[in-house]
C-alpha positions in Angstrom: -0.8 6.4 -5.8 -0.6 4.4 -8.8 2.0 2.0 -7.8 1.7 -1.0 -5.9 4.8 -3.0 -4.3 5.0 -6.6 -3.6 5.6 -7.1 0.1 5.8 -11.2 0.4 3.9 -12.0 -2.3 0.7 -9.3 -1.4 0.2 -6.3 -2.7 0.3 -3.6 -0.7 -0.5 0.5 -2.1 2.8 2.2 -1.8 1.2 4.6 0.6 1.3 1.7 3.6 4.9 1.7 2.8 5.4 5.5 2.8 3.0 5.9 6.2 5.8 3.3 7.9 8.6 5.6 6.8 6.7 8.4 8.5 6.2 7.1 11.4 9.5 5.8 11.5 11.0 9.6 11.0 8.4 10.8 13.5 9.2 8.8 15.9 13.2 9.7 16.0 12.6 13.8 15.9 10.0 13.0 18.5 12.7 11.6 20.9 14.9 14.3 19.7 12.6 16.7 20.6 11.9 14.9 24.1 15.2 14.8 24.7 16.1 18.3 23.9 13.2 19.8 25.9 11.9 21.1 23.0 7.8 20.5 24.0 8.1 23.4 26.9 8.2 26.0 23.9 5.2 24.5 21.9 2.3 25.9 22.7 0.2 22.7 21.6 2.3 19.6 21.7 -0.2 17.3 20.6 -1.4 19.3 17.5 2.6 20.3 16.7 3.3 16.6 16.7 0.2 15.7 14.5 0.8 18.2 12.2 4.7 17.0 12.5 3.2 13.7 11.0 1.3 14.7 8.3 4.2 17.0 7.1 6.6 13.9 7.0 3.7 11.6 5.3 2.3 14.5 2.3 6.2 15.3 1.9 8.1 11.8 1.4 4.2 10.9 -1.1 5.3 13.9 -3.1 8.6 12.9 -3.5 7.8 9.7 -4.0 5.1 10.4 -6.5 7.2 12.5 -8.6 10.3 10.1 -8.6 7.9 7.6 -10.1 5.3 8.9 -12.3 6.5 12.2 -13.8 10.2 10.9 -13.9 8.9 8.0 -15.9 7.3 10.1 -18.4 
C-alpha cells in the first residue's frame, strides 16, 4: 500500500488499519453465524472462518487501493 495514515502522531501502513476493519467485520458475521447455527452445515469451520477473514481483509485492500491510487490518477 502506498499510503500511510497518521494515527496519534505515528505512522502506521494503511494495511494495520484495514486488518482492524476485518477483524472487526469478522467478528460480527461470526456471532451471526454462531447465532444462527450456521457452523453445523460447514464442513470445516475453522478453515471457512479463516478463509472468511482473508476474503474480508484482500476485499476492503482492494477497494481501498483503488479508491486511493487509481481514483487519484
Amino acid at each position: 500500500m502506498p499510503r500511510e495514515i497518521d494515527l496519534f502522531n505515528a505512522m502506521v501502513p494503511s494495511l494495520l488499519i484495514i486488518f482492524a476493519f476485518s477483524i472487526v467485520f469478522f467478528l460480527i458475521l461470526d456471532k451471526l453465524t454462531a447465532e444462527f447455527d450456521i457452523d453445523r452445515y460447514i464442513w470445516h469451520p475453522a478453515l471457512f472462518r479463516t478463509s472468511l477473514f482473508c476474503c474480508f481483509f484482500c476485499a476492503i485492500g482492494i477497494w481501498w487501493y483503488r479508491l486511493l491510487v487509481v481514483s487519484s490518477g
